[in-house]
N, C-alpha and C positions, 0 to 999 in steps of 0.2 A: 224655348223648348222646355224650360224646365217648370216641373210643377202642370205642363199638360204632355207628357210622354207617359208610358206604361211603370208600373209601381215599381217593377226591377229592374228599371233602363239606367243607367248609370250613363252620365254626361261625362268627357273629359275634350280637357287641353290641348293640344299638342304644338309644339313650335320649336325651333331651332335654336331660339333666343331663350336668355335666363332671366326675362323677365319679360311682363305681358304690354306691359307700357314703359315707354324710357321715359316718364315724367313723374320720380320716385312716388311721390304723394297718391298718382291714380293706382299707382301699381298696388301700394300697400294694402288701400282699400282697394282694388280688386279680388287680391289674395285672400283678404279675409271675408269678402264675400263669399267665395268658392268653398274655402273652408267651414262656411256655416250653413252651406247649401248642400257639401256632399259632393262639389266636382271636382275631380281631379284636375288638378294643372300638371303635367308632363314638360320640364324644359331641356332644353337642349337633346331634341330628339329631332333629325329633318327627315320630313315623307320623300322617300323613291320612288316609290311605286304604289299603282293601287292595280291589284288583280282581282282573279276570282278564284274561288278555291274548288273542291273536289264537286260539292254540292249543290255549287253558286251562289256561296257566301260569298261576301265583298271583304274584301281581303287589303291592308293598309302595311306597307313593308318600311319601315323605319329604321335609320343611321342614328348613331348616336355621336354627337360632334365633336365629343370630348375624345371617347375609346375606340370609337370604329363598328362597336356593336351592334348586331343588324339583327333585329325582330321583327315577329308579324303580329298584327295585330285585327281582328275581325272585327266588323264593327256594321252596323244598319244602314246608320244616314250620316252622311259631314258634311259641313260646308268647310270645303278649304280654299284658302286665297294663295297663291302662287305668288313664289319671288319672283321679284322685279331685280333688271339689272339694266345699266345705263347702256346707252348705244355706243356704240365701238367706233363711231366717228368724233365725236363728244368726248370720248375719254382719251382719245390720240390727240386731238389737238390741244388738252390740259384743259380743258374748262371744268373738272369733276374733282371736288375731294377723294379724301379717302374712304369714303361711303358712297361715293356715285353720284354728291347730288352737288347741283352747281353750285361751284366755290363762290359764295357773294360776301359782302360784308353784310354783315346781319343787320345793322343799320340802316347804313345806304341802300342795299340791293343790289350794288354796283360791284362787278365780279372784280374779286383783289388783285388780278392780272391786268386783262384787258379794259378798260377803259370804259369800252364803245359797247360793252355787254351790260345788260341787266336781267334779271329773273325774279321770277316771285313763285308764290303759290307751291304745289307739291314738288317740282321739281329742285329748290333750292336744298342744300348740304346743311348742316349746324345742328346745333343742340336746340329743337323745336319741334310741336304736336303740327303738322300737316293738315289744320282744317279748313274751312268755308270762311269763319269765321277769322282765321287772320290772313287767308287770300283779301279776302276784301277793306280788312286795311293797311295790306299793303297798297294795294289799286292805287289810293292817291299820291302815296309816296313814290314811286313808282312814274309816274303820270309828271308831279312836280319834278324830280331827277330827271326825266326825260329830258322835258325841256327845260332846263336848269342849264343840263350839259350841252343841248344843241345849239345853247346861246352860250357855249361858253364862260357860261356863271358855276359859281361853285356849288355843285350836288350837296345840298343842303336838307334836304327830308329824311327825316328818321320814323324809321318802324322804331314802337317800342313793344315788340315781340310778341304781344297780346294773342294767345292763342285759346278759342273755349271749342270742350268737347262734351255732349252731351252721354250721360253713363245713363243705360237701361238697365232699371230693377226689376223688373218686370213688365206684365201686357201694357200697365196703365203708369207704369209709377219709375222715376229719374230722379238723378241726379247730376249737377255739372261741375266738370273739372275743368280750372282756368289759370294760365300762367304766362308770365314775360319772359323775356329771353333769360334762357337757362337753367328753365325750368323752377323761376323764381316763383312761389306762388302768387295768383292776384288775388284782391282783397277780396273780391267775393268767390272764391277758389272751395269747391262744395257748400257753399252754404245752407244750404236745404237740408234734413235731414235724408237717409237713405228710401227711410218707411215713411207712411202714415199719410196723413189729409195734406201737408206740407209739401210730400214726393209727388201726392198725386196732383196736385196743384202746380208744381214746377213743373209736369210732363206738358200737362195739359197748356196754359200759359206760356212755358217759355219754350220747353224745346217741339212743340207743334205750332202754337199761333206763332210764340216769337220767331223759329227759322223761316213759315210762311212770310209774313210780314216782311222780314227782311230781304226773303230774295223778289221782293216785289217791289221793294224800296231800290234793288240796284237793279231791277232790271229795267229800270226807264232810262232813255238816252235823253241823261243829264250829267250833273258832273257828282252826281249820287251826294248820300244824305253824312254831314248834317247843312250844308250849304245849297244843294242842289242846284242851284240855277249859277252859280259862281265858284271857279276857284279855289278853294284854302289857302292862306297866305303860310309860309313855313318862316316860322325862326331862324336868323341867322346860326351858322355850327357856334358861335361864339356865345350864343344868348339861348341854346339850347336846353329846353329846360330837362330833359331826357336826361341829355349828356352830362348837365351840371348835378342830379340826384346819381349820379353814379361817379361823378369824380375825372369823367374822361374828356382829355382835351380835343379840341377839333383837328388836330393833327392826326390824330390816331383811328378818325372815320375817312377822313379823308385820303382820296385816289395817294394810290404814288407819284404818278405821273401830276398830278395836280399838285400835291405839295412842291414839288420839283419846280413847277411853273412858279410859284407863287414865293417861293425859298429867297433869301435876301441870293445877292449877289456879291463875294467876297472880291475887293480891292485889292492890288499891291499897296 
């Protein structure tokens, strides 16, 4: 919208959270995007209601999270996106952090309760961007723990948290933010600049052909790319190379219940 709406139309924010992204790096440059374009960001504000007023103006009634304080606000056009909340059979039987979203290990995929549970994709809990792009590589991981666990073998696949999110600058022109678990950045994490033949070149290139490409790369029924026709073989948790660049032993991805099995057996 911005840059084709009417010369006094003033663009804002609104959301409930105090920040626009929980992935510190996109947020910062978000923030100062908004700040040099003129939009307001509004936090910790959550919409109640939308009405209409005396005239049949569109009318926006907002809580404020912190104090309780309830305003209205008039406004033309919004798009608003509605909270989500976990289902109430899911949260009684403990499958759900304290955020709603399946308690897995971020590694494995394999919920740190039950055993015989897995998840991926948007649904899962943790400190992680929810896109396209690390659903799908979770998939083979995923896929390997499967069958890993149905035979009994040690759940041995790790995610290494890789998640990218493409940031629009405008009609023609992006940017991309990329990171590993915990919102570590990855090496090519914004590279591109915001503007210029560079931005326009990344829209174009990577976040139109390359998302094409890619969902047309997993949408054949194969064992998806870069092996396709085969398998990925997984590293033992011992010889992980993940786990070895961050210092963590296999003990500490792996099940309870499987450490348990595998646990020496103490003698009188």
């Amino acid at each position: 919208m911005h840059g084709r709406v009417a010369a006094n139309a003033r663009i804002q924010y609104w959301t409930p959270n105090k920040e626009i992204f929980e992935f510190p790096y996109a947020n910062e440059v978000a923030l100062d995007e908004c700040a040099k374009r003129g939009i307001d960001v509004m936090f910790g504000w959550e919409m109640t209601e939308v009405k209409y007023g005396n005239v049949g103006e569109k009318i926006a009634v907002f809580k404020n999270v912190d104090s309780g304080e309830v305003i209205e606000k008039d406004f033309m056009s919004a798009c608003i996106n509605p909270p989500s909340k976990p289902h109430s059979f899911m949260a009684d039987a403990g499958l759900l952090d304290t955020k709603g979203g399946v308690d897995v290990n971020k590694y494995t995929l394999q919920h740190k309760k039950h055993e015989n549970i897995f998840a991926m994709g948007d649904c899962i809990g943790g400190e992680t961007t929810r896109t396209q792009v690390a659903a799908m590589g979770q998939a083979p991981i995923i896929k390997n723990n499967l069958i890993e666990f149905m035979h009994g073998r040690d759940v041995n696949g790790i995610w290494d948290g890789y998640s990218w999110m493409p940031f629009y600058m405008g009609h023609t022109y992006a940017a991309g933010f990329s990171h590993h678990h915990d919102f570590e950045p990855a090496p090519y994490n914004h590279a591109t600049p915001s503007h210029g033949i560079f931005s326009k070149m990344y829209y174009s290139r990577v976040v139109l052909s390359g998302n094409q490409g890619a969902a047309k790369k997993y949408n054949n029924k194969d064992h998806g790319p870069p092996h396709y026709r085969y398998s990925a073989d997984m590293d033992s948790l011992e010889h992980n190379e993940v786990l070895q660049a961050k210092g963590i032993a296999p003990e500490e991805v792996r099940h309870p219940a499987a450490q348990a099995r595998i646990a020496p057996v103490e003698t009188a």
